[in-house]
N, C-alpha and C positions, 0 to 999 in steps of 0.2 A: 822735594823739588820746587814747589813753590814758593817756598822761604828763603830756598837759592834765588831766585828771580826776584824778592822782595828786595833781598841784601844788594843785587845786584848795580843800583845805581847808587848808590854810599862807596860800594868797589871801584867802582870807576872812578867818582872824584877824587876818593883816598888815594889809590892805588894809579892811576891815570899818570902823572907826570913819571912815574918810574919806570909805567912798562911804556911810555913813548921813549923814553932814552932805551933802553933794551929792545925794542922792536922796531921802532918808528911808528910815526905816525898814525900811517893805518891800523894797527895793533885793535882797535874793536872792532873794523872791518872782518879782518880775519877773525877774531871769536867770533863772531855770527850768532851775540849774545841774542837779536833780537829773534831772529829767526828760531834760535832754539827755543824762545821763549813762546813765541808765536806757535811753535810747531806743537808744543808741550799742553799748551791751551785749546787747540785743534785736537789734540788726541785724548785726552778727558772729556773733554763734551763728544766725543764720538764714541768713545768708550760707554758714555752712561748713555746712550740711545744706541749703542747696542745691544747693552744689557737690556733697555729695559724692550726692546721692541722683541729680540730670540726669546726673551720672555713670556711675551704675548703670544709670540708665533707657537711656541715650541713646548713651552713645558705645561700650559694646560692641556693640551693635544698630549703629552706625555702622560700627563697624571692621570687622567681619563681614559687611558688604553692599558694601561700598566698599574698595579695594585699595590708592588712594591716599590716605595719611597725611595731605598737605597740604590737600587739598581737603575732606578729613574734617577736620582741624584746624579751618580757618576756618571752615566750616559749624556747626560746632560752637560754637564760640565766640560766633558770631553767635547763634545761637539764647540759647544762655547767657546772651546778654545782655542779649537781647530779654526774655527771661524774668523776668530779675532786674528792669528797667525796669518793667515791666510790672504785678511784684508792689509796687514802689515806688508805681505810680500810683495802685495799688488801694489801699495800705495810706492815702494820703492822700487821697482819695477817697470810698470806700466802708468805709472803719473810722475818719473822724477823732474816732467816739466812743470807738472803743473800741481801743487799741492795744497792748492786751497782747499778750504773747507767743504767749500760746494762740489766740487770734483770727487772728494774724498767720500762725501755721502752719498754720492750715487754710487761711490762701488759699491761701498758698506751695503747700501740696498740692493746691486747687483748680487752678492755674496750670500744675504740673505733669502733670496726670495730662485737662487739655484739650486 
């Protein structure tokens, strides 16, 4: 995905005057190249400060109640995932106004610490 976004403005100059005759005009407007791009960048860095925070929260607290690895693994995981889902549903949801980054981390923290 990021390589997409890398190519992305070589597309446009290449590719630019063809799809203004096929769309008009606005034609990047409507891809919402930058927004995806933005959005893409927002969710990797939230991604990695949730990994690494359910981290801290959650599986030293696992590992030291629980003796088995694997069933602390999968547990774990599962939640992780649930979690990450969960912040996904909110952030389209209950912020489709507002999706900065700062809005986004307080749910992510919201999510976390319920």
């Amino acid at each position: 995905v990021p390589d997409f976004f890398k190519e992305l403005p070589q597309f446009v100059v290449k590719a630019g005057p063809i799809l203004s005759n096929l769309y008009g005009s606005d034609w990047e407007n409507r891809l919402e190249a930058k927004e995806m791009q933005a959005n893409t960048i927002h969710l990797k860095a939230l991604s990695k400060y949730y990994k690494r925070v359910f981290e801290e929260f959650f599986v030293s607290i696992d590992a030291n109640v629980e003796n088995n690895s694997s069933v602390t693994t999968n547990h774990v995981s599962e939640y992780h995932r649930f979690g990450w889902l969960l912040f996904l549903a909110l952030r389209v949801h209950a912020f489709s106004r507002f999706k900065d980054l700062v809005t986004c981390t307080n749910g992510l923290i919201s999510i976390l610490v319920s």
